[in-house]
C-alpha positions in Angstrom: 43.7 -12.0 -131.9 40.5 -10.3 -132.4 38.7 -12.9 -131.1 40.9 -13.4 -127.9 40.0 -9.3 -127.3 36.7 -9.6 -127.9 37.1 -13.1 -125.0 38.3 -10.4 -122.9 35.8 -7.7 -123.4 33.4 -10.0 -122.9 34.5 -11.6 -119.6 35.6 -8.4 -118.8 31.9 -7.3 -119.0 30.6 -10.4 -117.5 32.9 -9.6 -114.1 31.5 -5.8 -114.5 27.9 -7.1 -114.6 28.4 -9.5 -112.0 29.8 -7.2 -109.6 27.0 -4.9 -110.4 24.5 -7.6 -109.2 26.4 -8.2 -106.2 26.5 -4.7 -105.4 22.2 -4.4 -105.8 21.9 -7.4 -104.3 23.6 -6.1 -100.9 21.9 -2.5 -101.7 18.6 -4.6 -102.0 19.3 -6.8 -98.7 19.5 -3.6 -97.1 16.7 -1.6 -98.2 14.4 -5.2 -97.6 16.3 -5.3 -93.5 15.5 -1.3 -93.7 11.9 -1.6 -94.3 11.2 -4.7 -92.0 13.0 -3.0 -89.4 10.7 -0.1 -89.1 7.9 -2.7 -89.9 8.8 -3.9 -86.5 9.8 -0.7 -84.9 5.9 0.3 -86.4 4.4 -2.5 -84.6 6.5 -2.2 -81.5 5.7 1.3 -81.2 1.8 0.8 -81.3 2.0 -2.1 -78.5 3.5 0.2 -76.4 1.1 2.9 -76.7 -1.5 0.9 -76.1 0.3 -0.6 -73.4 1.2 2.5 -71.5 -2.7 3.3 -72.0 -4.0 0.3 -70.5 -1.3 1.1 -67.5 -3.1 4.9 -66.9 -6.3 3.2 -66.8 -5.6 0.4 -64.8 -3.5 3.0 -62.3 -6.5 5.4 -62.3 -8.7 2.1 -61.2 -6.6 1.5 -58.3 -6.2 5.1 -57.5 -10.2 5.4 -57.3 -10.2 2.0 -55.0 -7.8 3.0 -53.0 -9.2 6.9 -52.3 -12.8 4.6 -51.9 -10.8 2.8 -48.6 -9.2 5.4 -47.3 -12.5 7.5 -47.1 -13.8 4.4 -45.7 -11.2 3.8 -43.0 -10.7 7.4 -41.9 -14.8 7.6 -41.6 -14.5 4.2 -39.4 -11.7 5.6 -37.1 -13.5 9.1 -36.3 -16.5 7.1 -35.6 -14.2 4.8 -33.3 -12.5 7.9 -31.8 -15.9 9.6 -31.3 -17.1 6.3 -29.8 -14.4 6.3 -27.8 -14.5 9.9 -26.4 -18.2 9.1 -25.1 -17.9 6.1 -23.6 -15.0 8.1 -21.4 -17.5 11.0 -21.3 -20.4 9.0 -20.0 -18.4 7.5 -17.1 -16.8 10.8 -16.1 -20.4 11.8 -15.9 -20.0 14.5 -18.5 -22.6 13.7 -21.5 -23.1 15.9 -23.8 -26.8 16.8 -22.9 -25.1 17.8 -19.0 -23.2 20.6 -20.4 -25.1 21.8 -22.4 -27.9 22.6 -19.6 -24.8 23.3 -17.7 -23.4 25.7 -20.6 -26.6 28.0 -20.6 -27.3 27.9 -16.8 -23.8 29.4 -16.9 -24.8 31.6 -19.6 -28.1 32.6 -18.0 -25.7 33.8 -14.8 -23.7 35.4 -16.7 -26.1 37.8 -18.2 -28.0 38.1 -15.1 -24.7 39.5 -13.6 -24.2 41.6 -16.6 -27.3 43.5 -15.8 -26.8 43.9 -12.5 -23.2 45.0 -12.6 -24.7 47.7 -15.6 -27.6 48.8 -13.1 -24.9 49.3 -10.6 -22.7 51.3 -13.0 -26.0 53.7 -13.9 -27.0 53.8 -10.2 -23.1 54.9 -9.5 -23.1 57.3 -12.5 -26.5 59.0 -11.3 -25.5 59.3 -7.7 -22.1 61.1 -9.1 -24.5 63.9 -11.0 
């Protein structure tokens, strides 16, 4: 008998160690699925830093291009618009050079009446005294 208990103990202990190594081996497949999953998440992480950084820059680039144009379009249209204005100007007659002789004969006239209308006002003042 003793040797069918000590059969027993020892299958019995063969089972216990067995299921023991089943048990590590699932802890152990999932500290090894752990560690390469964070491996990866590691990796993916740094690919899309680096990735979000080489989309600033390249957004920057094209934001400097496209500021560059737009300066370079609304400098083309004022000097269209301008272009424009003048050519209308010159065949109404009314270049720029005109009114401004016109501007300061009007201006001269002006303070030629000023004078006279405050050489009036004296002369009216004195008479009144």
């Amino acid at each position: 008998m003793a040797a069918k208990e000590a059969q027993a103990e020892t299958s019995t202990e063969a089972k216990e160690s067995l299921a023991k190594k089943i048990w590590l081996a699932g802890l152990g497949a999932y500290g090894r699925s752990f560690d390469e999953a964070l491996d990866q998440y590691k990796q993916i992480n740094e690919k899309t830093s680096q990735l979000f950084g080489e989309l600033v820059d390249k957004g920057a680039e094209i934001e400097a291009v496209t500021r560059t144009k737009l300066e370079e379009a609304r400098v083309q249209s004022t000097q269209a618009f301008e272009s424009s204005v003048n050519q209308v100007r010159s065949k109404l007659g009314l270049s720029e050079s005109e009114e401004a002789t016109k501007l300061d004969e009007l201006s001269a006239k002006v303070d030629a009446l000023t004078e006279i209308v405050a050489k009036l006002a004296e002369a009216k003042t004195a008479e009144k005294k």
